[in-house]
N, C-alpha and C positions, 0 to 999 in steps of 0.2 A: 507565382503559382506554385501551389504543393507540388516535388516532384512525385512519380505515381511508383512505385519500386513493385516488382516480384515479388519479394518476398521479404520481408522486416525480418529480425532474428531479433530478441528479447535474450541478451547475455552472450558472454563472448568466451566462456568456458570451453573446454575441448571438445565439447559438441557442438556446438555453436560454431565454432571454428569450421569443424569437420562439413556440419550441414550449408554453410556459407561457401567451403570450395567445392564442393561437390554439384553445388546448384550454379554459381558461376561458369565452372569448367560444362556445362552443359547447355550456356548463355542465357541464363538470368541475370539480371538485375536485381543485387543483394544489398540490403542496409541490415551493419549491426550495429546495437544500443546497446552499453553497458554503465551499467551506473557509476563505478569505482574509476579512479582517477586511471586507471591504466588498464590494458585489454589482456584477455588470457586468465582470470576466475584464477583458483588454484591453480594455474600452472605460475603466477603468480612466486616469485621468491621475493624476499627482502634484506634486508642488508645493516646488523649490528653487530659492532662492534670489529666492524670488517671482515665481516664473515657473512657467507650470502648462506639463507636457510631455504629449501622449496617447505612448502605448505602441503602440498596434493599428491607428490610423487614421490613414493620409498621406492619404488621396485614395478617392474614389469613383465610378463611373462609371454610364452609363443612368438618370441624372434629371432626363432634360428632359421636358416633361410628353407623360403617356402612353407613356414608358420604362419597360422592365422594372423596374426597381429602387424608382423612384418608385410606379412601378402595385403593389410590395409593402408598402413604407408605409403607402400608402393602403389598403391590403388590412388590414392591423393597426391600424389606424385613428388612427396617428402624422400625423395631416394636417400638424399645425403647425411640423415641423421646415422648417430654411430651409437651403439649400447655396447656396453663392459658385461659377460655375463657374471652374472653372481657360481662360484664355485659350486658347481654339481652336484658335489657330496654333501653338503649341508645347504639349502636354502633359506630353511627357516630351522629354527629351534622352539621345542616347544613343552615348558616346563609348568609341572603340576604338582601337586602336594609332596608324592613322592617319586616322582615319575620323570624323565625326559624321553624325547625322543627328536628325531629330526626328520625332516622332508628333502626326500633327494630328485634331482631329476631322473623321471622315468616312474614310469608309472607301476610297471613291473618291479623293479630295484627299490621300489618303496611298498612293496606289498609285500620283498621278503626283509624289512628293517621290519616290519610289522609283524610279519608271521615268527623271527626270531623274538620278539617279545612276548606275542603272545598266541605261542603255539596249538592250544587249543581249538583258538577259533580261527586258525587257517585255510579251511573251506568256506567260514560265513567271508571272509576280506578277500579269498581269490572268487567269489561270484559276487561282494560287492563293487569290488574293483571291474569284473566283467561290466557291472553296470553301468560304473562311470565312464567307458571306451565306448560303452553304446550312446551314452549321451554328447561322447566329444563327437562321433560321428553323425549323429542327427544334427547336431551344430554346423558342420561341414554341407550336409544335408541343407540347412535353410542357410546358410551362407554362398553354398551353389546357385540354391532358387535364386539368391537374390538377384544375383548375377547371371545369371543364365536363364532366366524367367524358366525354371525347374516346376512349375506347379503343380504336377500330381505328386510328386516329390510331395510339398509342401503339405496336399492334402491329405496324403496318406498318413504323413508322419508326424505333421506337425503337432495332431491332436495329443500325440505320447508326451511332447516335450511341454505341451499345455496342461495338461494333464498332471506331468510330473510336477509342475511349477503351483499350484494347489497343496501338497503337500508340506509340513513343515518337516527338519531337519531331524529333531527325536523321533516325528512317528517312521519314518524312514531305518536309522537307524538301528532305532527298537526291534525294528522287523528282523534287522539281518545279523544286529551283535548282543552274546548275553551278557559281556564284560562290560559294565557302567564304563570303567575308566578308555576303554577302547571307544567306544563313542563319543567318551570327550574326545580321542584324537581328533575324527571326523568332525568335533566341533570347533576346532580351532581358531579355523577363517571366518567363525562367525562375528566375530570382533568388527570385522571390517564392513559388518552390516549395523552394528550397536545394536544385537538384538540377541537372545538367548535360541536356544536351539529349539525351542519349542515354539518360536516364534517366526526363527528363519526357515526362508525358502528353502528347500531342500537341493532345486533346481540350481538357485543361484549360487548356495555353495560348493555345489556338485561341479559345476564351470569352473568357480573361484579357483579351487584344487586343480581341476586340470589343468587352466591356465599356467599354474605354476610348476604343474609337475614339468611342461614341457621346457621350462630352463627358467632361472628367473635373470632379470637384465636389469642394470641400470643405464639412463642416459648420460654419454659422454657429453659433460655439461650444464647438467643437470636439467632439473622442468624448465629453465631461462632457454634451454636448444629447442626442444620443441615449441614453448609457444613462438620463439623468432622464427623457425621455420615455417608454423602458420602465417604468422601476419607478414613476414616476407613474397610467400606465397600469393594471399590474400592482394596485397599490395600492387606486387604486379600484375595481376588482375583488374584492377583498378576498383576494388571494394571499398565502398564508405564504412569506415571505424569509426564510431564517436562516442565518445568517453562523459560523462558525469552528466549521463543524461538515463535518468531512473522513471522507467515507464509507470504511471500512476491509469492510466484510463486507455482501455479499446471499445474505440464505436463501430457498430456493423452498421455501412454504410449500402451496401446492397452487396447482391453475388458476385463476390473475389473484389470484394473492394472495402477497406479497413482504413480508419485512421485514429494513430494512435498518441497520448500525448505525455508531456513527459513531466516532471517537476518543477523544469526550466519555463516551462510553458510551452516546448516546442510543440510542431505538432509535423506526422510525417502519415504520409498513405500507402499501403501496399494492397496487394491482390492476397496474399496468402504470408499467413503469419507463423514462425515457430517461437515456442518458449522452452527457455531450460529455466526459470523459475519452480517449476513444480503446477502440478495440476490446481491447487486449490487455489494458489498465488494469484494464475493466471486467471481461474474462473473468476475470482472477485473483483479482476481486471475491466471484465465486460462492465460497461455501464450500460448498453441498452436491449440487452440479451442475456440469456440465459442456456447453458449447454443442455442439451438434452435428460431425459429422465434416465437412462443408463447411467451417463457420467456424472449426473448428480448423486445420483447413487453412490456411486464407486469413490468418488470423493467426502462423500457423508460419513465413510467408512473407513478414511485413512485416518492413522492417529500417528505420532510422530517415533520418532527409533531417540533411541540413548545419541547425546552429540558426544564428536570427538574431543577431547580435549588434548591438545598439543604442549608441551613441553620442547624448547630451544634450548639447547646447551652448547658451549664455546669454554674447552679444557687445555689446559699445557699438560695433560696428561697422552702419553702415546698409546693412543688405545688397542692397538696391536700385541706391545706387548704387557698390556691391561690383560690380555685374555680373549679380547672382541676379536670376530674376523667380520668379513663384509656377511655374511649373514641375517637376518633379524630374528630377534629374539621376542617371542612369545611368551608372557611370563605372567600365568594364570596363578602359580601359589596356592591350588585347591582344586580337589574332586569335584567338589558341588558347585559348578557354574550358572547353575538356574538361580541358587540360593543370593550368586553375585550381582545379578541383572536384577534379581527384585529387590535388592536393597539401593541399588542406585535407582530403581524408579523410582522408589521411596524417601529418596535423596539421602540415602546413609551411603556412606565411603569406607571401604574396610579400611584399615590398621596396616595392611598389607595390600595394597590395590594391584587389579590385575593391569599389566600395558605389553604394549609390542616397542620395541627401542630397535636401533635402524642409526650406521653410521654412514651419511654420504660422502665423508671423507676416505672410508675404507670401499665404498662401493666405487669412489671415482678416483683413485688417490693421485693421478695428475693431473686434476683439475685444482685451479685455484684460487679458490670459493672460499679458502683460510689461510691467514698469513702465517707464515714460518713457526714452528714450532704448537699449533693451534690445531685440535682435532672439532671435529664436528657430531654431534650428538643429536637424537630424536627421540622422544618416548610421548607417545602414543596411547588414550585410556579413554574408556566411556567416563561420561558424564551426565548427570539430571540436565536439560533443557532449563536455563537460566538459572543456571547454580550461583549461590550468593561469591560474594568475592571471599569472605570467610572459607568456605568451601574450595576453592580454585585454591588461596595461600596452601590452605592443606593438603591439596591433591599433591600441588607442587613440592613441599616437604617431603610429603612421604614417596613421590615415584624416586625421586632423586634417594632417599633412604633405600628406594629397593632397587636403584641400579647398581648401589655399590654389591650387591649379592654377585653379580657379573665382572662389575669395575672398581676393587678395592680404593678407599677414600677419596671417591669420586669428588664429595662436596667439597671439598678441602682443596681443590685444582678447578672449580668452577671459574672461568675467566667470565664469563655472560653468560646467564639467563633471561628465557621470556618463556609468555604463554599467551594461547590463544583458542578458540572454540570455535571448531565448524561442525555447523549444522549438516546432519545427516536427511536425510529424503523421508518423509512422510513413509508410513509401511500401512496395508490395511490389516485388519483384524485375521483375515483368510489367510497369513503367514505366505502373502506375495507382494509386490510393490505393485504399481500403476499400471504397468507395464504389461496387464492383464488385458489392459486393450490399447496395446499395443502405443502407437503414438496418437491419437488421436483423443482432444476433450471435449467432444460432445458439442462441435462446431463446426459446421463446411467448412475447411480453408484455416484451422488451427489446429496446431502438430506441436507436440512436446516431443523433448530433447533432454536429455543429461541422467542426472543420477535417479530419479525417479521414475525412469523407465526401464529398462532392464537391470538398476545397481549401480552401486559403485565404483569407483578406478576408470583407468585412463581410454583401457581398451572398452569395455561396455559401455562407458559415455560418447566413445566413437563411431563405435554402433549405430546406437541410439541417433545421431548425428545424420548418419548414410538412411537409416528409416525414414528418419523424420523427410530428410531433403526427396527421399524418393516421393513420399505422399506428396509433397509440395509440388512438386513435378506434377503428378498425376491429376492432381486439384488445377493448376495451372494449364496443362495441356489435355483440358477434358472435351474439347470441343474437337481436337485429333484423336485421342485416345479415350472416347466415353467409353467402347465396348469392352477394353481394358478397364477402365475402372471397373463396368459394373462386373465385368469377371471376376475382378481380385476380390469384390465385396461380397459376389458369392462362393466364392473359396472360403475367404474367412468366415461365413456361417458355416461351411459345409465342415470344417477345420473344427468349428466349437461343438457342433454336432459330434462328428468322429471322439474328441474328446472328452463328451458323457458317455459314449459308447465304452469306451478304453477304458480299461481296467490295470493295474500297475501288473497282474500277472503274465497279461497280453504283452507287455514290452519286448521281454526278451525273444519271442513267438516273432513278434511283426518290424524287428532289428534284424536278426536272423533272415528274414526275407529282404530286408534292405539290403544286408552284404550279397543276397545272391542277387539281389537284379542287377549290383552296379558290376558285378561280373561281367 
């Protein structure tokens, strides 16, 4: 006989992970399926030429104690991970035509790195930095809700942070700066969405930067500590992991009851289903259903982001004193970054291509991930979505041609090279990701998880992860908690309501009244 599970999980990524302890630890019965011969998606490393590479994790932000991202660990009860932070004074470097500048921790102390460069516009960057502390706080705001079921919290406010997430990146700030090249600062982290600033969320780079102003971190041990501390976790819990098993088919079987099958043939049944596939993946999953007309909608309307393309390097070069520090380096090469994004959707490559390079050797340097005398190297670039291999050879030439700008005759001390392509998340035309409606696709009892819901990176897939498992909860225990449900489903109307209302002037007006109530 089929056994009957809680809740299936579709991928074993750090959401996946996150929504599988969080549902356990609150006594469900979890199955997760991952297709790839081993569990953990990009937190995934691998291992050439004796040198272990992660995939998914350069850097981490908000883990100084009593930070959001630390305060979720500890929330999943990962106490014992350890992160090295990345040096205060520089986090990032971030270079342009003829321009550098750097990102330091603090959000203030990087407002006056900015106001000494560009003295002019030091009232537009000290009120648009006001606005990014109102938006770290409204995050604090639905991060309380969550936990503390806060709901007028939620309905008050939630609609500014919905609101602002409609928005792309230039019209934002267009608004606030008249120096082009200052707004590229502000567009920096848009790489990590493989999208130009016209296209990305305004919202979610607005996070991006806070997360890191607040310190950036590396894991002691790199992405291999976390995901063993998941499936250790998981484990003793006694969660079913099962590997190379690639879900091809879900039938709705009746209410809270799904079974789904796989490549192998298997076949397994749950009450309530998460994916971190991605919304469309998933839709075309159903065979005998169809998600509703909202979410068919909303998936009609995603089109795909620039993929990442990875560059592995393995040098007897000491890249210390090469000039690197643990740092990463942002290395755009150009004013006009619109001009960049449209040539690669076009599938044209500059001569000089933009990437971000990232060494785990200098972020972890007693870790050892590289034998004796062996540094560890990352460079990081947008890509066309199925770039030929002619393409990829040349990406590869030329990042390596423009790392030696940073690391004098880098190619010449190459011990190993690779490369590799990860798909980034569907974005819709409206310059927001999926995440518009929140975890849900247009299904009783199916919940998305991972990079297509709120974004990118380690901490918003986690997120994303605690969403999801909470829905699954609520789907699950609706026969305890109907009135609960149907409350939260009229918050969230009353939430999208408030957010035609709100207007981006209103922000500052109805944050202002947030810091007096929690007075």
């Amino acid at each position: 006989m089929t056994p009957l599970y809680d809740t299936l999980i579709i991928g074993t990524g750090v959401s996946g992970l996150t929504a599988a302890l969080r549902l356990v630890r609150k006594g469900h019965s979890v199955l997760l399926l991952e297709s790839a011969a081993e569990i953990g998606g990009l937190l995934n490393p691998f291992v050439r030429n004796r040198c272990e590479f992660d995939v998914g994790v350069h850097y981490l932000g908000e883990l100084g104690e009593g930070q959001s991202m630390r305060r979720l660990f500890d929330f999943l009860g990962l106490v014992d991970l350890q992160f090295r932070e990345i040096n205060p004074a520089c986090v990032d470097r971030f270079t342009f035509a003829d321009y550098e500048t750097r990102l330091v921790k603090g959000i203030d102390r990087w407002g006056d790195v900015l106001v000494k460069d560009f003295p002019k516009e030091e009232a537009n960057i000290r009120k648009f930095l006001e606005l990014m502390k109102e938006c770290r706080e409204l995050n604090r705001v639905v991060e309380d809700g969550l936990h503390a079921s806060d709901l007028p919290g939620m309905v008050r406010y939630g609609g500014d942070l919905l609101r602002l997430s409609r928005m792309s990146l230039a019209a934002i700030t267009k608004r606030y700066f008249d120096d082009p090249l200052l707004r590229n600062v502000f567009s920096g982290p848009g790489a990590d969405f493989g999208l130009p600033a016209s296209r990305a969320s305004a919202l979610l780079t607005v996070n991006s930067l806070n997360h890191y102003l607040a310190g950036g971190y590396y894991p002691v041990g790199g992405s291999r500590a976390i995901r063993d501390a998941f499936v250790d976790a998981l484990r003793a819990e006694g969660v079913d992991l099962l590997c190379n098993e690639a879900v091809t088919n879900i039938t709705v079987l009746g209410e809270k009851r799904f079974q789904v099958r796989t490549a192998n043939e298997a076949r397994f049944e749950a009450r309530s289903i998460i994916s971190t596939v991605g919304a469309r993946v998933t839709a075309d999953m159903l065979d005998n259903r169809r998600p509703n007309f909202m979410a068919r909608r909303k998936i009609d309307r995603l089109e795909p982001s620039l993929d990442a393309f990875c560059v592995f390097v393995s040098t007897d070069l000491n890249l210390a004193d090469a000039g690197m520090t643990d740092a990463n380096v942002w290395h755009y090469g150009t004013d006009d970054l619109e001009a960049r994004y449209s040539d690669l959707q076009a599938g044209r490559i500059a001569d000089q291509p933009s990437f971000m390079m990232s060494s785990p050797t200098l972020k972890d340097p007693e870790s050892t991930r590289a034998p004796g005398g062996q540094s560890i190297l990352q460079l990081v670039t947008t890509a066309p979505a199925q770039a030929s291999q002619e393409m990829r050879e040349q990406l590869v030439a030329r990042l390596l041609e423009g790392a030696e700008r940073y690391i004098p005759n880098l190619r010449e001390h190459v011990s190993y090279s690779d490369h590799t392509t990860v798909a980034r998340p569907a974005h819709a035309r409206e310059q927001s990701v999926f995440g518009g409606m929140f975890t849900r696709v247009g299904m009783p009892g199916m919940y998305l998880a991972g990079s297509s819901v709120l974004g990118g990176g380690v901490m918003a897939c986690m997120k994303s992860g605690v969403l999801a498992a909470r829905a699954a909860r609520v789907h699950l225990e609706r026969d305890a908690l109907g009135q609960l449900d149907d409350l939260s489903r009229a918050m969230s109307w009353v939430g999208r309501k408030a957010m035609l209302r709100t207007t981006p002037q209103k922000l500052h007006s109805n944050l202002h009244q947030l810091k007096r109530d929690r007075r």
